[in-house]
C-alpha positions in Angstrom: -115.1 -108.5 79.2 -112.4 -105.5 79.5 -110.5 -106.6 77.1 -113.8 -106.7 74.8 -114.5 -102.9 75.4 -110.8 -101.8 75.1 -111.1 -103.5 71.5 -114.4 -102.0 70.6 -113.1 -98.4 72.0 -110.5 -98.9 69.5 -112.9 -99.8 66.6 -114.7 -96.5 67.4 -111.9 -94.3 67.4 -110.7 -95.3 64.4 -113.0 -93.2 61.8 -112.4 -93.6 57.9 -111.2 -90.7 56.6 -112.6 -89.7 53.0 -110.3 -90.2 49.9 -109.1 -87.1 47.6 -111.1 -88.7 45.4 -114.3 -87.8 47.0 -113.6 -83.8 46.7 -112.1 -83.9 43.0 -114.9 -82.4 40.6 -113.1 -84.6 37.8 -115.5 -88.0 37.3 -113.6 -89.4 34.4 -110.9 -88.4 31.8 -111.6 -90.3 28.1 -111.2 -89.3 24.6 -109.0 -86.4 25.2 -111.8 -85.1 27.6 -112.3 -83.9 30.9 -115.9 -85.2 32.6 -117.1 -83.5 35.5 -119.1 -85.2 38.2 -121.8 -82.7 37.1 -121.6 -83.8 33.0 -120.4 -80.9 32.1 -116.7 -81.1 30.5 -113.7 -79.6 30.1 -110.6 -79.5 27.3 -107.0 -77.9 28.4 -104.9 -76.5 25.7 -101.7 -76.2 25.9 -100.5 -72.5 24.6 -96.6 -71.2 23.8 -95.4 -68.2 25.1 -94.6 -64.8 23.7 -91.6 -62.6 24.9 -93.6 -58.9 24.8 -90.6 -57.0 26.1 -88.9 -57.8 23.1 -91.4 -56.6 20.5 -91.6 -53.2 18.9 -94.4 -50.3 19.5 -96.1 -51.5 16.7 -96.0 -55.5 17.2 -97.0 -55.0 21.1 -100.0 -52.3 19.6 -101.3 -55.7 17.1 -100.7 -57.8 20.4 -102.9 -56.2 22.6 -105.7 -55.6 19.3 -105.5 -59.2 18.3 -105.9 -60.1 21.8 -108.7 -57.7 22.7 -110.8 -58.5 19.9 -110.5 -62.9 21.2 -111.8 -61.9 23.8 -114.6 -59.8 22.4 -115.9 -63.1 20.3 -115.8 -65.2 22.6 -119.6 -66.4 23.6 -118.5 -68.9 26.3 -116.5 -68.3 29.9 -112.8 -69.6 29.4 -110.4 -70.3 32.3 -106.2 -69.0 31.7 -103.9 -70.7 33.9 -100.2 -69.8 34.6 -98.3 -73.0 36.1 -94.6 -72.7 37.6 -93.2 -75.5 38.8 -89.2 -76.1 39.6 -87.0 -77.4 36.4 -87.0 -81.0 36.1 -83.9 -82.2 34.3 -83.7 -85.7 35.1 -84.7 -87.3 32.3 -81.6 -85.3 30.4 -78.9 -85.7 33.3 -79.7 -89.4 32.9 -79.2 -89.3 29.3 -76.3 -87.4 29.5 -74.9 -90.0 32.0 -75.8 -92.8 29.2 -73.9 -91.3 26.1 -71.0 -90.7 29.0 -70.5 -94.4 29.6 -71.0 -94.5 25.9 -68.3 -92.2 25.1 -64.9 -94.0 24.2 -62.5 -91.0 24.4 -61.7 -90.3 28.0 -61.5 -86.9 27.6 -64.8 -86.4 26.2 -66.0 -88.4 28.9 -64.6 -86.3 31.6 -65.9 -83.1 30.0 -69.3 -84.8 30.4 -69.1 -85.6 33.6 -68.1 -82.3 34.6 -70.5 -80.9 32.6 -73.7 -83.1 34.0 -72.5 -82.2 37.4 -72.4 -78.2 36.6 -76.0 -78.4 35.0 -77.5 -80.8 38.2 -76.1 -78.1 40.8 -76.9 -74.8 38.7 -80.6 -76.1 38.7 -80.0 -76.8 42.3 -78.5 -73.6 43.9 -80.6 -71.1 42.1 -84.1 -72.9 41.7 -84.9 -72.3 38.1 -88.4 -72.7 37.5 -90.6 -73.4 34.4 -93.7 -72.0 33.4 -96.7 -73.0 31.4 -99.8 -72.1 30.4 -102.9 -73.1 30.1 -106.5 -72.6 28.4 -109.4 -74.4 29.7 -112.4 -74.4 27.3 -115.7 -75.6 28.7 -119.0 -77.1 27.5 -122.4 -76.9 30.0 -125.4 -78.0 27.7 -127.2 -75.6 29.7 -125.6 -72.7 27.8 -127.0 -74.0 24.6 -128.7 -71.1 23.3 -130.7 -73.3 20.7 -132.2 -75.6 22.9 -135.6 -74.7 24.8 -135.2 -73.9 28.3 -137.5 -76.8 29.2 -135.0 -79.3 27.3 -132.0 -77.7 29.5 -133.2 -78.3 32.2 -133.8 -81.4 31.7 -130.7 -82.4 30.7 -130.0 -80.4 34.0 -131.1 -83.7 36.1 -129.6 -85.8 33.3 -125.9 -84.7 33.8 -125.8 -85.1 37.6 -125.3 -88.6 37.1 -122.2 -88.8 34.7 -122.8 -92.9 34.6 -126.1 -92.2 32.7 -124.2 -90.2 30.2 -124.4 -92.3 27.2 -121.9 -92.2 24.1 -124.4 -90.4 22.0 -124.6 -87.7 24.3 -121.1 -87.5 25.1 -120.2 -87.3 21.8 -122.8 -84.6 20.7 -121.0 -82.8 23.4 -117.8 -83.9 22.7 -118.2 -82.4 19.5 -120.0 -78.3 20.8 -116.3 -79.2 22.8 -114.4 -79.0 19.7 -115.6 -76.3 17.6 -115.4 -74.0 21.0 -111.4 -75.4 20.7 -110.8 -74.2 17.3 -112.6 -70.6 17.8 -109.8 -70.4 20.4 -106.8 -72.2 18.4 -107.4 -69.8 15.7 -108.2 -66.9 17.7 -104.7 -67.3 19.7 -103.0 -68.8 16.8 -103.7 -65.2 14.9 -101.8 -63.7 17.9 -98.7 -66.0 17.3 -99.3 -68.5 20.0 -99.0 -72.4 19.4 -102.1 -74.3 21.0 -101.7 -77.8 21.8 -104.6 -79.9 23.2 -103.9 -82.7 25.4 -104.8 -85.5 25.2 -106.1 -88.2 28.0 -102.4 -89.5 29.1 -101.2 -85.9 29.2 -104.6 -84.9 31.1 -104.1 -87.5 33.6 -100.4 -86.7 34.1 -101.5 -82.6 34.5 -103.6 -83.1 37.1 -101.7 -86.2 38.9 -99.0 -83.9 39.3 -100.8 -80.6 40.2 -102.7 -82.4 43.2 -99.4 -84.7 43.9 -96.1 -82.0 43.4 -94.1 -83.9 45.8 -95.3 -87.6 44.9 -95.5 -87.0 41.0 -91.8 -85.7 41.5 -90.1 -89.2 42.8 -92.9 -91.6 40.9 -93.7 -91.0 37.5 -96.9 -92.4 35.8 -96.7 -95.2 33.2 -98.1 -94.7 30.0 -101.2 -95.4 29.5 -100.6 -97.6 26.7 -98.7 -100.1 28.9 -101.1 -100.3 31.7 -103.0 -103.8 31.6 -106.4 -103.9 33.2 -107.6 -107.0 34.6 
């Protein structure tokens, strides 16, 4: 009997603990798209950089008008995210290593070496970071202006279950998605940014590595092409 209610006591103290999973808003990423759990979704561009300090009076002046006046069109909230994460040079340290072992003249190959090794400590010692930036552009059926109100919200009920969201309706909003996208391409483009969106393996790697830094540092995700689903 005590050995019964030592084993039970155990059961009871051991409580399931709810998965990251359960307080992600992301319910799916397809088709280059970002679904929400509340049917709303989501595209992230991917947008260059421009050195301002190096610009004259004039070019910063057109800057600053260009930019101004995006932001004056724009009929729909957007999201600007600024990313730094520390230099990962693996992927050409390891290259480096193979054309080494490649490299016939021994010379050369010591120069390598010694060069692989300066580049793997420099990132090292002083931390170099890298930074990107981001543009999320969203679609909410509720903001569609044309609809009635009634029909909103409606679809209100409709998109808080993302399993009832059928193709037709993800690709009518799939599509509101992409003309919002190129108002904002062009609009930045005009500044002298390059806009890339990305697409669902890049998505899935964005956000695998901004909830897992650490993990996403030491395991990399396969493509997506590669992974077989039974």
């Amino acid at each position: 009997m005590a050995t019964k209610e030592k084993s039970q006591v155990k059961k009871k103290k051991k409580s399931t603990k709810p998965s990251t999973k359960q307080h992600l808003e992301i319910a799916e990423i397809r088709d280059d798209v970002v679904i929400l759990k509340d049917g709303t979704l989501r595209s992230v561009l991917l947008v260059s950089s421009i050195n301002f300090a190096l610009k004259s009076e004039d070019e910063k002046n057109a800057i600053i008008g260009s930019y101004i006046g995006f932001l004056n069109t724009l009929q729909f909230p957007i999201q600007i995210v600024i990313q730094s994460r520390k230099l990962d040079i693996k992927p050409y340290l390891d290259n480096l290593q193979v054309l080494e072992k490649e490299q016939t003249n021994e010379l050369l190959r010591n120069q390598m070496a010694n060069y692989r090794v300066y580049i793997s400590d420099l990132v090292e010692m002083r931390e170099i970071m890298t930074k990107r930036f981001y543009v999320i552009v969203p679609y909410n059926p509720l903001e569609d202006k044309q609809k009635s109100l009634f029909k909103r919200f409606i679809e209100l009920f409709r998109s808080a279950a993302v399993v009832t969201l059928s193709k037709k309706n993800f690709n009518r909003r799939q599509r509101e998605l992409w003309q919002r996208i190129q108002h904002v391409s062009a609009s930045l483009n005009s500044i002298g940014l390059n806009v890339v969106p990305l697409d669902t393996q890049s998505l899935i790697e964005l956000y695998y590595n901004t909830y897992n830094p650490e993990v996403s540092s030491k395991q990399k995700l396969s493509d997506l092409h590669k992974i077989q689903i039974d």
